[in-house]
N, C-alpha and C positions, 0 to 999 in steps of 0.2 A: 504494500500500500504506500502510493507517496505521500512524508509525510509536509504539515503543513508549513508552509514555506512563509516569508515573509511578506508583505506588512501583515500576512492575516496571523501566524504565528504571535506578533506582540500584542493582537488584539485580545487573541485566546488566554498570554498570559499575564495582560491588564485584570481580564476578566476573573481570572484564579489568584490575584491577588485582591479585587474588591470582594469575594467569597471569603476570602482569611480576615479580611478586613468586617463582615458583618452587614456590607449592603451589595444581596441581591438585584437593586433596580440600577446601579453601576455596572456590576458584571454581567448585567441582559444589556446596559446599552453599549457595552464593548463589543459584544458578541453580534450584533445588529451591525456590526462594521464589518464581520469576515464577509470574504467574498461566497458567491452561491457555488462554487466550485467546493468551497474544504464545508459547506453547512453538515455535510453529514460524515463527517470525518470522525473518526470516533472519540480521536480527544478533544473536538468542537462538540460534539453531541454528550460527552463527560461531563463539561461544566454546564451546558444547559440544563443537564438532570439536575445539577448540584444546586442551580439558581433554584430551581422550584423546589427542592427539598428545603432550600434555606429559608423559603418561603412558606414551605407547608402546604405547597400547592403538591397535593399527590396526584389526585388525577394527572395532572399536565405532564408529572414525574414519571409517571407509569406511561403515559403518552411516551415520552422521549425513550422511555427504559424501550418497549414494544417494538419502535424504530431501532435501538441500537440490535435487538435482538434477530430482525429481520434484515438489516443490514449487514450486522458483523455476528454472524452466529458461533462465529470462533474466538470472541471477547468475553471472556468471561467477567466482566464488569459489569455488560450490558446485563445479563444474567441477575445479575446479583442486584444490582439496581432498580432493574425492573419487580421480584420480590419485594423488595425493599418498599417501595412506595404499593404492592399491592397489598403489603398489610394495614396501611395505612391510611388508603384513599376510601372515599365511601363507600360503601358496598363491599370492599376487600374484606382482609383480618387475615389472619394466618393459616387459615386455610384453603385461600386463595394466594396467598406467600409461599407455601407450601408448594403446593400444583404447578404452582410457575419454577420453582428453581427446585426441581426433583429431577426435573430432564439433564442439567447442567451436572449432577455428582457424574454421572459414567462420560457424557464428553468433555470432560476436562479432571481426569485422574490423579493429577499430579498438585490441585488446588486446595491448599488446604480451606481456605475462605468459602467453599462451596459446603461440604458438609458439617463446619462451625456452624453458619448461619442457620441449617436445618437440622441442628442441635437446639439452637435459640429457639426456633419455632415449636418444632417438637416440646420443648421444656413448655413453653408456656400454654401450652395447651395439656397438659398434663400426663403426653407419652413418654413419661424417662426412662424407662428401659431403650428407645428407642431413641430417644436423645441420646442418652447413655452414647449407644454403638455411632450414631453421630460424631460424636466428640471422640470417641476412640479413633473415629479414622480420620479428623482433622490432624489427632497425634500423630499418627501415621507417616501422613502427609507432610508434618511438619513444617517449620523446626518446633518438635514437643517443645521445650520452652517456653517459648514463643508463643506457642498457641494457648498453653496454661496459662502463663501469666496473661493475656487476653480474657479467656473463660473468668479467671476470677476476677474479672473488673465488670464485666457481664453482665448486667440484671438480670438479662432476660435466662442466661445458666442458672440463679441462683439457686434454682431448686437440685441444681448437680451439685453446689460445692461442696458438701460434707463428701460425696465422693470422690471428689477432683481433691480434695485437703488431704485423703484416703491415701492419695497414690495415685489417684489416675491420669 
């Protein structure tokens, strides 16, 4: 994929620094400057998801997640993004979070961030056993470390970490 070249490049990364900064309606009017050649570029279409998560706008989020997913089916971000806002937006929750990033564990093996996330879900809907083996194959996947020290920052693990404190 080529990637994005300049002036649209400093507009992308105006834009991911108004996002670190805390205004959304900067990093959407940055992004209003790439050219229509890189709009669906997938680190242009990255910070677009980010503008509307920063916003809480999930429909739009899931919108963009849907595009990345149909664009770039081998981004595992789009994946997880798209999830991401469909627990979130009306009508979603997490079992439509679920259903969305279930396809993403077998095409992308080697991600520990896919089956973390369907730990998250699993927990809060009350399948730990099935979280549980979630989180074992994040470890997997690793770096274990890495991944532990993540889990126990977690809310949404909490219901794992007397296991995760266990050894796991």
């Amino acid at each position: 994929m080529k990637p994005v070249l300049p002036p649209d490049l400093h507009f992308v990364r105006a834009a991911e620094g108004w996002l670190e900064l805390g205004n959304p309606a900067e990093a959407q009017a940055e992004l209003g400057q790439v050219s229509p050649e890189f709009r669906s570029h997938p680190a242009v279409l990255d910070v677009q998801w980010g503008v509307f998560a920063a916003g809480q706008e999930w429909s739009q989020a899931h919108a963009v997640g849907e595009i990345m997913v149909g664009l770039h089916p081998g981004w595992v971000a789009g994946w997880i993004h798209r999830a991401y806002a469909a627990r979130r937006m009306p009508g979603g929750g997490l079992e439509t979070a679920l259903g969305a990033l279930r396809p993403a564990a077998e095409r992308f093996p080697d991600q520990p961030m896919v089956p973390f996330n369907l730990a998250c879900y699993l927990a809060q809907i009350g399948s730990l056993d099935e979280a549980w083996e979630w989180y074992q194959e994040a470890i997997r996947r690793g770096p274990a470390a890495q991944v532990r020290a993540q889990a126990l920052d977690d809310e949404d693990l909490r219901p794992l970490w007397p296991r995760i404190h266990a050894g796991g």
